[in-house]
mmCIF file as gemmi writes it, N, C-alpha and C atoms, coordinates in Angstrom:
data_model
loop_
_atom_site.group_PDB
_atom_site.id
_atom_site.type_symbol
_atom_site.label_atom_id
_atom_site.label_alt_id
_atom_site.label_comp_id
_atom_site.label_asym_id
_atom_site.label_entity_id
_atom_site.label_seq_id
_atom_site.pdbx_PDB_ins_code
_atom_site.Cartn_x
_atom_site.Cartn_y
_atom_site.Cartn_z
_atom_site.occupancy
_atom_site.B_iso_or_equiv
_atom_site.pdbx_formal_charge
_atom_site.auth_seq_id
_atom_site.auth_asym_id
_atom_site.pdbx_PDB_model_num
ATOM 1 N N . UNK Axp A 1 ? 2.806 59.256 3.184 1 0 ? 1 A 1
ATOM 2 C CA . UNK Axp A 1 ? 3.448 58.171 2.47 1 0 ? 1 A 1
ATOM 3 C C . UNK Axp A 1 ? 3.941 57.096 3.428 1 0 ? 1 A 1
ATOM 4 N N . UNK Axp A 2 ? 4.556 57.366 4.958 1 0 ? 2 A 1
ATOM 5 C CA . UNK Axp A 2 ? 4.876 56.826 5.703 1 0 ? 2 A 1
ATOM 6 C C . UNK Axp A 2 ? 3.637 55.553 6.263 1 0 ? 2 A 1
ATOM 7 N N . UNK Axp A 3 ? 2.94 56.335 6.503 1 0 ? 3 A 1
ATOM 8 C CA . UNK Axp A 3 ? 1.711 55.723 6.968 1 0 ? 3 A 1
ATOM 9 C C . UNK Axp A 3 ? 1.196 54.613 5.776 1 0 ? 3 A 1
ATOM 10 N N . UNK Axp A 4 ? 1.007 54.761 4.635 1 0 ? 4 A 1
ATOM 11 C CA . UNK Axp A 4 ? 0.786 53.38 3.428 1 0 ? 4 A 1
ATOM 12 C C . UNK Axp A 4 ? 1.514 53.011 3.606 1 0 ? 4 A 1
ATOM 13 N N . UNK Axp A 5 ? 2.71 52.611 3.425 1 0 ? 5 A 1
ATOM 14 C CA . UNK Axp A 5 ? 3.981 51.157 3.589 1 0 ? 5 A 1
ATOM 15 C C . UNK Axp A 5 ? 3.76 51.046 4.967 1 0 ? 5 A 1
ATOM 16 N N . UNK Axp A 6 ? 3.57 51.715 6.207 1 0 ? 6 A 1
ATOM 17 C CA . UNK Axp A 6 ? 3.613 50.98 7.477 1 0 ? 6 A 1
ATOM 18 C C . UNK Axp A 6 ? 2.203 49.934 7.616 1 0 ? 6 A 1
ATOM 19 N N . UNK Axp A 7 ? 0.867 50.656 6.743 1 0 ? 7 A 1
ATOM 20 C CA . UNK Axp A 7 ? -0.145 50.044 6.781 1 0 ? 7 A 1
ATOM 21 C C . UNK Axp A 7 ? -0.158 48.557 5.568 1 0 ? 7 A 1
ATOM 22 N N . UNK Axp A 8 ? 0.708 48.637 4.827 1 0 ? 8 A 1
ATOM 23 C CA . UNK Axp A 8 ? 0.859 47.531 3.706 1 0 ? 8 A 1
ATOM 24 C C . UNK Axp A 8 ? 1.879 47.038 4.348 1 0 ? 8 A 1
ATOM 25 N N . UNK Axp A 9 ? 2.398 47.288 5.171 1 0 ? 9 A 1
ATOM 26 C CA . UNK Axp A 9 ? 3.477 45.996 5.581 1 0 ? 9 A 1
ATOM 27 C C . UNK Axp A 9 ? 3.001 45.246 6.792 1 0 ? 9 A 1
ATOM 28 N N . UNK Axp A 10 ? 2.464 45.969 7.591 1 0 ? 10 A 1
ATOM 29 C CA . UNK Axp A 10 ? 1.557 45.617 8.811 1 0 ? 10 A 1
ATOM 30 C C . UNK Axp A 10 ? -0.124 44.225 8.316 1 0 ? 10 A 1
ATOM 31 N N . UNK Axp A 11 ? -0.286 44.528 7.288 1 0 ? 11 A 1
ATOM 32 C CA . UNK Axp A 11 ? -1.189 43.535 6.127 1 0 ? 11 A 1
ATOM 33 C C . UNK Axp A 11 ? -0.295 42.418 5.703 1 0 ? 11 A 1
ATOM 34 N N . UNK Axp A 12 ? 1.027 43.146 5.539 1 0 ? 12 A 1
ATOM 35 C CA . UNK Axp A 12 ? 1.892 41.54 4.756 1 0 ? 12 A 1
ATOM 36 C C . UNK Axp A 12 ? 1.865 40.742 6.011 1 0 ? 12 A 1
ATOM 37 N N . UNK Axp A 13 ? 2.126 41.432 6.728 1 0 ? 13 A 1
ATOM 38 C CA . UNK Axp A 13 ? 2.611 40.65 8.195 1 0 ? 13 A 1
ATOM 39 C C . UNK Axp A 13 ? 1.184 39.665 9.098 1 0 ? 13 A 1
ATOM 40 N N . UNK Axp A 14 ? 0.424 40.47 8.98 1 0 ? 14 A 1
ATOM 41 C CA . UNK Axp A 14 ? -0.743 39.9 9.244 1 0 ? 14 A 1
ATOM 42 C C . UNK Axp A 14 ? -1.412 38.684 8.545 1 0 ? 14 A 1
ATOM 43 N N . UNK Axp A 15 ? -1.15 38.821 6.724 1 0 ? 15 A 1
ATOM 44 C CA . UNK Axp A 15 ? -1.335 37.469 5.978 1 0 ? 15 A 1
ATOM 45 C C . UNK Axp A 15 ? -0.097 36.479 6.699 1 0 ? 15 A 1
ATOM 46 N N . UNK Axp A 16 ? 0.979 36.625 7.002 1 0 ? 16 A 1
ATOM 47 C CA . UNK Axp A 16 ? 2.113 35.519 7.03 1 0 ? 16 A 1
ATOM 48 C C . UNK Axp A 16 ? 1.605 35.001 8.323 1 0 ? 16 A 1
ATOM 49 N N . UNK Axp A 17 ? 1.679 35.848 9.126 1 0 ? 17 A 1
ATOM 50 C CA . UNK Axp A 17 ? 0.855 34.91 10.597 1 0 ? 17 A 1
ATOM 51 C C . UNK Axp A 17 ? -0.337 34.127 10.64 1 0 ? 17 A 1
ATOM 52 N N . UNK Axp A 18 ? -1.211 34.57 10.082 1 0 ? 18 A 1
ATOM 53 C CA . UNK Axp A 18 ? -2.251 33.008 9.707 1 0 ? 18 A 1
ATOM 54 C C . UNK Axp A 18 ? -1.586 32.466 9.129 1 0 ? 18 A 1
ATOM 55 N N . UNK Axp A 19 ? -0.884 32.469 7.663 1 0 ? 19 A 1
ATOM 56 C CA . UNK Axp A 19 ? -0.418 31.534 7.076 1 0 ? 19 A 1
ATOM 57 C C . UNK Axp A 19 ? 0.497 30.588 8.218 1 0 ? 19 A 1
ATOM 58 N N . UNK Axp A 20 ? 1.207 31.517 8.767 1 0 ? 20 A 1
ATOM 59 C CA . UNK Axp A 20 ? 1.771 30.06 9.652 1 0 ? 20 A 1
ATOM 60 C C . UNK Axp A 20 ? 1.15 29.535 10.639 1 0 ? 20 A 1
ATOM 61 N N . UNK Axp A 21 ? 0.178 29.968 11.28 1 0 ? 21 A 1
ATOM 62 C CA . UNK Axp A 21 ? -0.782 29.267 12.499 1 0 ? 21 A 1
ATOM 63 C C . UNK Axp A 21 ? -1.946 28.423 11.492 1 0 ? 21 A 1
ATOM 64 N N . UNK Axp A 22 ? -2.308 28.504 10.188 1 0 ? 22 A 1
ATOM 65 C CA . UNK Axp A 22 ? -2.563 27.536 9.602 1 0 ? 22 A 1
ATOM 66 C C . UNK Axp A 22 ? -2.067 26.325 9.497 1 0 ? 22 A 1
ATOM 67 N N . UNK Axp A 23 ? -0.38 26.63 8.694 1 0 ? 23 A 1
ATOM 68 C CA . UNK Axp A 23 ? 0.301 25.462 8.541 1 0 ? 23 A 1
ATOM 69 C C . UNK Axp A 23 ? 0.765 24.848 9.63 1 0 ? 23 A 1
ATOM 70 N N . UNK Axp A 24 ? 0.825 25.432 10.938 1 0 ? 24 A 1
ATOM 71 C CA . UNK Axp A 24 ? 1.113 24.736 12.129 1 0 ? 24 A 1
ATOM 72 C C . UNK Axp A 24 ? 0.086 23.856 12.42 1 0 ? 24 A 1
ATOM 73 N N . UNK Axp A 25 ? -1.188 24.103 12.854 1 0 ? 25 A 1
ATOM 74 C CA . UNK Axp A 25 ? -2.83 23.724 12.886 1 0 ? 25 A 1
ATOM 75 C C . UNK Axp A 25 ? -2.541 22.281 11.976 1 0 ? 25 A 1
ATOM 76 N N . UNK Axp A 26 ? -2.5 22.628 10.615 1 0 ? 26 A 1
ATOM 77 C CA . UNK Axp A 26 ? -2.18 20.867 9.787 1 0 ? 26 A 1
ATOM 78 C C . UNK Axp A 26 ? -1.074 20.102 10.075 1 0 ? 26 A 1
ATOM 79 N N . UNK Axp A 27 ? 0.317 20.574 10.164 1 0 ? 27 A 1
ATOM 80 C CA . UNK Axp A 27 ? 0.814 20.248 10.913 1 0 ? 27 A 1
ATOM 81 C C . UNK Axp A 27 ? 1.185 18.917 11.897 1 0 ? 27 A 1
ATOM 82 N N . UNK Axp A 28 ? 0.063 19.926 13.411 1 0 ? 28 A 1
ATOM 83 C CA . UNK Axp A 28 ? -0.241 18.711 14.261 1 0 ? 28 A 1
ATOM 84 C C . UNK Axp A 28 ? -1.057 18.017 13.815 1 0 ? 28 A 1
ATOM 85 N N . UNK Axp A 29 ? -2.483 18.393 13.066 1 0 ? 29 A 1
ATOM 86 C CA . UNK Axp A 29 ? -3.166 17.247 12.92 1 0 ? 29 A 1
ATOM 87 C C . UNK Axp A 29 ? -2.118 16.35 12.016 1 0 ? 29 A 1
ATOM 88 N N . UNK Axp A 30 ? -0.859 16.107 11.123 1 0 ? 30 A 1
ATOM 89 C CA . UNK Axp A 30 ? -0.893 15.544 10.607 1 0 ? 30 A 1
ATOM 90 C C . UNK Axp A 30 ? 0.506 14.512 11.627 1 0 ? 30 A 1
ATOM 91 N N . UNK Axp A 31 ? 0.86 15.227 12.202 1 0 ? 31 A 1
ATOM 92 C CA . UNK Axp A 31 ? 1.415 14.523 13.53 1 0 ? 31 A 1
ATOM 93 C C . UNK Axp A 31 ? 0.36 13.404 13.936 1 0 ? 31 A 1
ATOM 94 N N . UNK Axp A 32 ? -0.071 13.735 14.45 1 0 ? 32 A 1
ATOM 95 C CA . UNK Axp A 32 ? -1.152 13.4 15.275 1 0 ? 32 A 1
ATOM 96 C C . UNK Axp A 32 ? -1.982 11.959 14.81 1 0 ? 32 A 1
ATOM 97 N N . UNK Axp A 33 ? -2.175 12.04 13.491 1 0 ? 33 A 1
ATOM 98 C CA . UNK Axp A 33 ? -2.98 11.406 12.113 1 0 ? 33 A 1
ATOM 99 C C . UNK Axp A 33 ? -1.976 10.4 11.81 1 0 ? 33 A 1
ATOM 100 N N . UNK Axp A 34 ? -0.661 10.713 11.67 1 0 ? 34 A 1
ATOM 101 C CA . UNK Axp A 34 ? 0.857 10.194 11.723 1 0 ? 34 A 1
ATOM 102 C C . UNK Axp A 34 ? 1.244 8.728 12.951 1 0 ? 34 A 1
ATOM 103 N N . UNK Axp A 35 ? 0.941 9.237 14.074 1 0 ? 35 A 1
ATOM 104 C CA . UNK Axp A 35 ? 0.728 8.443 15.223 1 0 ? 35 A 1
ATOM 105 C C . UNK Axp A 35 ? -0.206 7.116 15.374 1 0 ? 35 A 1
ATOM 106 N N . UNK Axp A 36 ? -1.412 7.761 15.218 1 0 ? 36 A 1
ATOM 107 C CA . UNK Axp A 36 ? -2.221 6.739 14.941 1 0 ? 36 A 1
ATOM 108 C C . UNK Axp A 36 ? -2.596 5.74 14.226 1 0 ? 36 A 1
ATOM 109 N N . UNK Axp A 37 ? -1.589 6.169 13.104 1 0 ? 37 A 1
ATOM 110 C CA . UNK Axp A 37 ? -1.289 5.119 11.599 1 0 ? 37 A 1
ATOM 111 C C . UNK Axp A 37 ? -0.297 4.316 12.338 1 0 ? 37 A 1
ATOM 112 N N . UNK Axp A 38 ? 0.435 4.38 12.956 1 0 ? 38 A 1
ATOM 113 C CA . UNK Axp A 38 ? 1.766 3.777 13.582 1 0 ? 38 A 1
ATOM 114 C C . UNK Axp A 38 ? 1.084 3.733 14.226 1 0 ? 38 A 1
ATOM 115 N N . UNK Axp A 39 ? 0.838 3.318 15.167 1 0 ? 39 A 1
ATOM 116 C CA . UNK Axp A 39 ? -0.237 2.193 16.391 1 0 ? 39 A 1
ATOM 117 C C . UNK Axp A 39 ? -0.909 1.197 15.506 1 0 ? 39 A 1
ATOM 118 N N . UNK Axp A 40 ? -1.649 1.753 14.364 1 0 ? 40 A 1
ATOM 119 C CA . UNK Axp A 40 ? -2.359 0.577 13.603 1 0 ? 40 A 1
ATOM 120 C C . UNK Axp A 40 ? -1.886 -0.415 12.874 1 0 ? 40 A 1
ATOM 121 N N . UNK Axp A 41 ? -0.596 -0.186 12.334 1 0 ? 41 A 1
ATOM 122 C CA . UNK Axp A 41 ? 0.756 -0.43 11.461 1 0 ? 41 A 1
ATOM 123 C C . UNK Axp A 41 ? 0.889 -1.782 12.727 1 0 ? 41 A 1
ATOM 124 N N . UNK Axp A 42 ? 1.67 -0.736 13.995 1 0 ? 42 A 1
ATOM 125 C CA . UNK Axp A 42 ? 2.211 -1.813 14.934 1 0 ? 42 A 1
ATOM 126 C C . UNK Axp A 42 ? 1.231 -3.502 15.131 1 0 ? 42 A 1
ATOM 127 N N . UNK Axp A 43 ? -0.342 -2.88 15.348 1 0 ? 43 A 1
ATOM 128 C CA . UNK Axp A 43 ? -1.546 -3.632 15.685 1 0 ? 43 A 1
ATOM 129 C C . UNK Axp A 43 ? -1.368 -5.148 14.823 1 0 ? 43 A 1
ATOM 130 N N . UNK Axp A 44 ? -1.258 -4.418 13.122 1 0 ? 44 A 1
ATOM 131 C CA . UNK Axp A 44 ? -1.3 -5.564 12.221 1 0 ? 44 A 1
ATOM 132 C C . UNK Axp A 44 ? -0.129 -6.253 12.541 1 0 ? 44 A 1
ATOM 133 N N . UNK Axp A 45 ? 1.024 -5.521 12.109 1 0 ? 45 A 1
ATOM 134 C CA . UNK Axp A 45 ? 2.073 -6.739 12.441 1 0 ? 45 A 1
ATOM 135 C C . UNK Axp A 45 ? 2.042 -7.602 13.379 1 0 ? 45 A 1
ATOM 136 N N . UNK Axp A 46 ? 1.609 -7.327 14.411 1 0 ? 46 A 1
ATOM 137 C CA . UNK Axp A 46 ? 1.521 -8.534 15.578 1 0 ? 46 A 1
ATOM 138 C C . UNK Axp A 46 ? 0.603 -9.32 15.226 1 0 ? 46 A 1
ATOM 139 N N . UNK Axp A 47 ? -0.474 -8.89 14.787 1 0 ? 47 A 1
ATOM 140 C CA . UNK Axp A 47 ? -1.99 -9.651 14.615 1 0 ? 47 A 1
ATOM 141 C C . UNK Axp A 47 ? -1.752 -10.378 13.437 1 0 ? 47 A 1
ATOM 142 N N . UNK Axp A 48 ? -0.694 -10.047 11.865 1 0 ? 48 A 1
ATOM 143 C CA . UNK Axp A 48 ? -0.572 -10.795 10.972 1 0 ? 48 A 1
ATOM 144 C C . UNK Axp A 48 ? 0.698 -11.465 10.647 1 0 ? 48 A 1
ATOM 145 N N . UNK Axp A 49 ? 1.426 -11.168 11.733 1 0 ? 49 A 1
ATOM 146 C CA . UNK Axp A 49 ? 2.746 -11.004 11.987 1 0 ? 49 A 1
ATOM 147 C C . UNK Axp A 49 ? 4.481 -10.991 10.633 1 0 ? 49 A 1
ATOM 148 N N . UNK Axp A 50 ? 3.564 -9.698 10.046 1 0 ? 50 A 1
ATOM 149 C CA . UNK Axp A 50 ? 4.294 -9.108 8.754 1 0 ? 50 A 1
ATOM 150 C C . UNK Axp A 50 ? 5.344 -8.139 9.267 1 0 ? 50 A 1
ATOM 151 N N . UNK Axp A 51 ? 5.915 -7.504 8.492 1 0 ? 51 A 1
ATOM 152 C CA . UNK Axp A 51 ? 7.04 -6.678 8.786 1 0 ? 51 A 1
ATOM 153 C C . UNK Axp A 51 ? 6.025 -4.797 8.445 1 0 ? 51 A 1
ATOM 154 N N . UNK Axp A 52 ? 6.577 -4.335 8.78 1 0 ? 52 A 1
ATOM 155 C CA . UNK Axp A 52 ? 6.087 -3.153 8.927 1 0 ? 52 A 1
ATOM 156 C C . UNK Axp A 52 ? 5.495 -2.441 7.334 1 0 ? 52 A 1
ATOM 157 N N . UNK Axp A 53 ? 6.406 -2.582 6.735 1 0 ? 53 A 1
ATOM 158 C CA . UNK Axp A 53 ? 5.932 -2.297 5.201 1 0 ? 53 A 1
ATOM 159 C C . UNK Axp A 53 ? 4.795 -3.117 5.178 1 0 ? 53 A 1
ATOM 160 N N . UNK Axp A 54 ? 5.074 -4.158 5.165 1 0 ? 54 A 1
ATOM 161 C CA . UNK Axp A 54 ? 3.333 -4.977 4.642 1 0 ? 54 A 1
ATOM 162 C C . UNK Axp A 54 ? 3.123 -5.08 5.235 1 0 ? 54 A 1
ATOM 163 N N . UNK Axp A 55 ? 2.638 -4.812 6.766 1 0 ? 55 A 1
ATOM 164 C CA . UNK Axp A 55 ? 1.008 -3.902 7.366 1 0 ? 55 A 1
ATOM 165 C C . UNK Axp A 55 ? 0.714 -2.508 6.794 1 0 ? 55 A 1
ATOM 166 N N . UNK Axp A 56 ? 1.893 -1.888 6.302 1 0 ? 56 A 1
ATOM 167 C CA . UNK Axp A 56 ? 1.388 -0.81 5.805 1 0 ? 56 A 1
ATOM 168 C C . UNK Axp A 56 ? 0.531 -0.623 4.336 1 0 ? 56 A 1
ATOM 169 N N . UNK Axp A 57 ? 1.12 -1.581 4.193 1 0 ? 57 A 1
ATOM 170 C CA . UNK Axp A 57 ? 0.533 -2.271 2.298 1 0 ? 57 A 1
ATOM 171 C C . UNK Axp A 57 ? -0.234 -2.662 3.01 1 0 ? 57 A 1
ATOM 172 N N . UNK Axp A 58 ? -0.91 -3.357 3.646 1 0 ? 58 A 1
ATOM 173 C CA . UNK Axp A 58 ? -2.439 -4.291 3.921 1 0 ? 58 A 1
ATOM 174 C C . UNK Axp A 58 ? -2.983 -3.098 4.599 1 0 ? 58 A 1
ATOM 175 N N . UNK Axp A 59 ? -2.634 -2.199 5.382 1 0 ? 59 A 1
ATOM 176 C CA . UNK Axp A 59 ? -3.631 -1.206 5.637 1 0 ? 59 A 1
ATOM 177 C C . UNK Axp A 59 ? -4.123 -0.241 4.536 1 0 ? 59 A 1
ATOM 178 N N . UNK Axp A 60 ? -2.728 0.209 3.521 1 0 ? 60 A 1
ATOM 179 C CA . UNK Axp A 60 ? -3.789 1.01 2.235 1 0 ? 60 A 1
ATOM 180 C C . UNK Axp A 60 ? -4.395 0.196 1.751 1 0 ? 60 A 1
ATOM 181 N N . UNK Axp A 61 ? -3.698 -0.689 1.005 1 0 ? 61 A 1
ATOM 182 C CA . UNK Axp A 61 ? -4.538 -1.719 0.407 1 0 ? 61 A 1
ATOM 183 C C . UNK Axp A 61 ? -6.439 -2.043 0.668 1 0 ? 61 A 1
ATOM 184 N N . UNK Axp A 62 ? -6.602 -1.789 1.779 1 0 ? 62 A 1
ATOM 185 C CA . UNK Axp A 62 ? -7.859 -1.987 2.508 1 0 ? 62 A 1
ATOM 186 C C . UNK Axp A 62 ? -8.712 -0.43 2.445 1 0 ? 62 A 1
ATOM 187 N N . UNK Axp A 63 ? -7.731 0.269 3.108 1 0 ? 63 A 1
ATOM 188 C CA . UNK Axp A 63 ? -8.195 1.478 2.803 1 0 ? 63 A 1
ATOM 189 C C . UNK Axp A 63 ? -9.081 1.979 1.664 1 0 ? 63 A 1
ATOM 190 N N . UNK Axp A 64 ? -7.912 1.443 0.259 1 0 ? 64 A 1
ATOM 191 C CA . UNK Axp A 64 ? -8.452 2.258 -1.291 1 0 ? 64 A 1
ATOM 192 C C . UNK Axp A 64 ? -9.415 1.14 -1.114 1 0 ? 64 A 1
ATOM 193 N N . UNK Axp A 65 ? -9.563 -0.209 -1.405 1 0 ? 65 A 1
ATOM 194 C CA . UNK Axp A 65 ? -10.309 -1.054 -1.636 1 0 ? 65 A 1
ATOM 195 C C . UNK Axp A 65 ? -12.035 -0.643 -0.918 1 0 ? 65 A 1
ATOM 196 N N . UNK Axp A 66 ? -11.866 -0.369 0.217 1 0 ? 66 A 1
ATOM 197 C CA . UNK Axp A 66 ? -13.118 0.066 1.039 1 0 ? 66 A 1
ATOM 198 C C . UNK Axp A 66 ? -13.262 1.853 0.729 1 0 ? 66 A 1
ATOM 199 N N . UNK Axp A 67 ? -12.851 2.359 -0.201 1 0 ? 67 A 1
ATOM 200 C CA . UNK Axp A 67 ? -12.947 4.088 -0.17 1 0 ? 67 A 1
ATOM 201 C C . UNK Axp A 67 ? -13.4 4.654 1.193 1 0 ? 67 A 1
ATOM 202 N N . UNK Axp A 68 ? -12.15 4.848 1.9 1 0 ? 68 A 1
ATOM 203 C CA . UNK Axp A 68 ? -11.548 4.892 3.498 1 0 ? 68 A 1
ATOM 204 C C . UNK Axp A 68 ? -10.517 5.34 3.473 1 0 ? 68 A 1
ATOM 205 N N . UNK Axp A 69 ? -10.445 7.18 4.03 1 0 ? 69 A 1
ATOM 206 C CA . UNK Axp A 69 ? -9.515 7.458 4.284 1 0 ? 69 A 1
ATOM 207 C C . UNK Axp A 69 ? -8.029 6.102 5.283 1 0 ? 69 A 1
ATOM 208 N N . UNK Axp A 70 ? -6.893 6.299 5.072 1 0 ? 70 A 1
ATOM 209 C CA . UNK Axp A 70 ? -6.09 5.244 5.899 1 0 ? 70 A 1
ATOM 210 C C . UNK Axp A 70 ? -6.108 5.926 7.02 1 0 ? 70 A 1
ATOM 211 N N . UNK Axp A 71 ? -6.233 7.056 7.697 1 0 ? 71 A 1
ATOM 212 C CA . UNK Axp A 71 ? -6.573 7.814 8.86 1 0 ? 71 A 1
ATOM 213 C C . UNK Axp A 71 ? -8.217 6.704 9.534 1 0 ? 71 A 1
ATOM 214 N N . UNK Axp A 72 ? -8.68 7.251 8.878 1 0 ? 72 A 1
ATOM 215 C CA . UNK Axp A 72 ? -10.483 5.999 9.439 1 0 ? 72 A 1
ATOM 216 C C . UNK Axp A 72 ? -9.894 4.866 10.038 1 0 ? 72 A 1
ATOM 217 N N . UNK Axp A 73 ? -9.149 4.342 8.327 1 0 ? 73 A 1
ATOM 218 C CA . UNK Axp A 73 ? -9.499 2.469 8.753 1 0 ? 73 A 1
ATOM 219 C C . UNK Axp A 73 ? -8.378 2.548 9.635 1 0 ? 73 A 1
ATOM 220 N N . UNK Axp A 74 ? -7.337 3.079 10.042 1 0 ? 74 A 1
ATOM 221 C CA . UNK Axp A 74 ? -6.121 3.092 11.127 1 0 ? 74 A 1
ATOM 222 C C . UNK Axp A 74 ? -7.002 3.302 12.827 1 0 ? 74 A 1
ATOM 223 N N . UNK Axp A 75 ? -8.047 3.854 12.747 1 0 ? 75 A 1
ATOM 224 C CA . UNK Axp A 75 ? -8.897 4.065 13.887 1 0 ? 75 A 1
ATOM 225 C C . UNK Axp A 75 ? -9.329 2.993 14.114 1 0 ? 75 A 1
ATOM 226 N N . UNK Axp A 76 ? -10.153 2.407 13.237 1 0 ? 76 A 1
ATOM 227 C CA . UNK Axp A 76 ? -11.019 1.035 13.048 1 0 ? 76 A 1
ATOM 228 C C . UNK Axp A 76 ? -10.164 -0.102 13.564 1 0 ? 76 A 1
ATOM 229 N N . UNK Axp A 77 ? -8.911 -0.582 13.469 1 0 ? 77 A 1
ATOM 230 C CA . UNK Axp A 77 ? -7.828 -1.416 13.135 1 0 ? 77 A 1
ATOM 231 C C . UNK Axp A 77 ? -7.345 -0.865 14.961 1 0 ? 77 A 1
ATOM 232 N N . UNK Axp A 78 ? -7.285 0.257 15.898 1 0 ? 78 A 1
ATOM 233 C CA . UNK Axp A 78 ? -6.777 0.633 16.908 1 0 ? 78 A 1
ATOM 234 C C . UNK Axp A 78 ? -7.961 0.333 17.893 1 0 ? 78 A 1
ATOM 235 N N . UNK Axp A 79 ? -9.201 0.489 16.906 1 0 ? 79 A 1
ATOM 236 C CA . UNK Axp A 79 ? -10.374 -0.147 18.51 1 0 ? 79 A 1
ATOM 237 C C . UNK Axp A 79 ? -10.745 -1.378 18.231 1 0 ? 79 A 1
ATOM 238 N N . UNK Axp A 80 ? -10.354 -1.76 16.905 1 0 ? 80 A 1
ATOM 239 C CA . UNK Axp A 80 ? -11.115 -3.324 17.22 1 0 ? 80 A 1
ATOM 240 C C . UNK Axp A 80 ? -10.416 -4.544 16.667 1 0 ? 80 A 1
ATOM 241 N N . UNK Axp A 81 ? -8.759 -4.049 16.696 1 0 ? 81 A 1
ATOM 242 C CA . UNK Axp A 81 ? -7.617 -4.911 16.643 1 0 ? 81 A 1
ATOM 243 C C . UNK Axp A 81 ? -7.663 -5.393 15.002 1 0 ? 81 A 1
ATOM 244 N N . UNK Axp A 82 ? -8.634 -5.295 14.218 1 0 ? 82 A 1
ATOM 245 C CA . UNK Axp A 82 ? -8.626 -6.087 12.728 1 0 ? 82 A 1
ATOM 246 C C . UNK Axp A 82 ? -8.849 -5.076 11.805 1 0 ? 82 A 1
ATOM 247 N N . UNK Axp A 83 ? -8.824 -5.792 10.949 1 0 ? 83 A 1
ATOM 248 C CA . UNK Axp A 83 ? -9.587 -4.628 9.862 1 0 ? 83 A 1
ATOM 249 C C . UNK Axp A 83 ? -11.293 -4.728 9.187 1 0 ? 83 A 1
């Protein structure tokens, strides 16, 4: 009897640890994804010289309009200064 609950808890434990090296994994990418929107954000305002909200509105805005993740067109907007 000892041995089933040590082997079913040793399983719970084993699901929760991927689960959290999953949610860590998205996480950074969304760190990461996070960053690079803010560089592109920064890019427009200088280049259209808006306040931070509306580069952020002109970057979705562009985004949905072109069916483009805002991750993409935030790349696009970081190598080639526009949209």
């Amino acid at each position: 009897m000892e041995w089933c609950a040590f082997s079913a808890a040793l399983a719970d434990l084993r699901v929760r640890v991927l689960t959290a090296e999953i949610k860590a994994a998205n996480l950074e990418v969304a760190l990461a994804t996070n960053r690079r929107i803010g560089i592109a954000v920064g890019i427009l305002m200088c280049r259209l010289g808006v306040t931070e909200d509306r580069a952020m509105a002109v970057l979705s805005k562009h985004s949905q309009d072109h069916n483009v993740k805002v991750r993409t067109m935030a790349e696009e907007v970081i190598y080639t200064g526009s949209l």
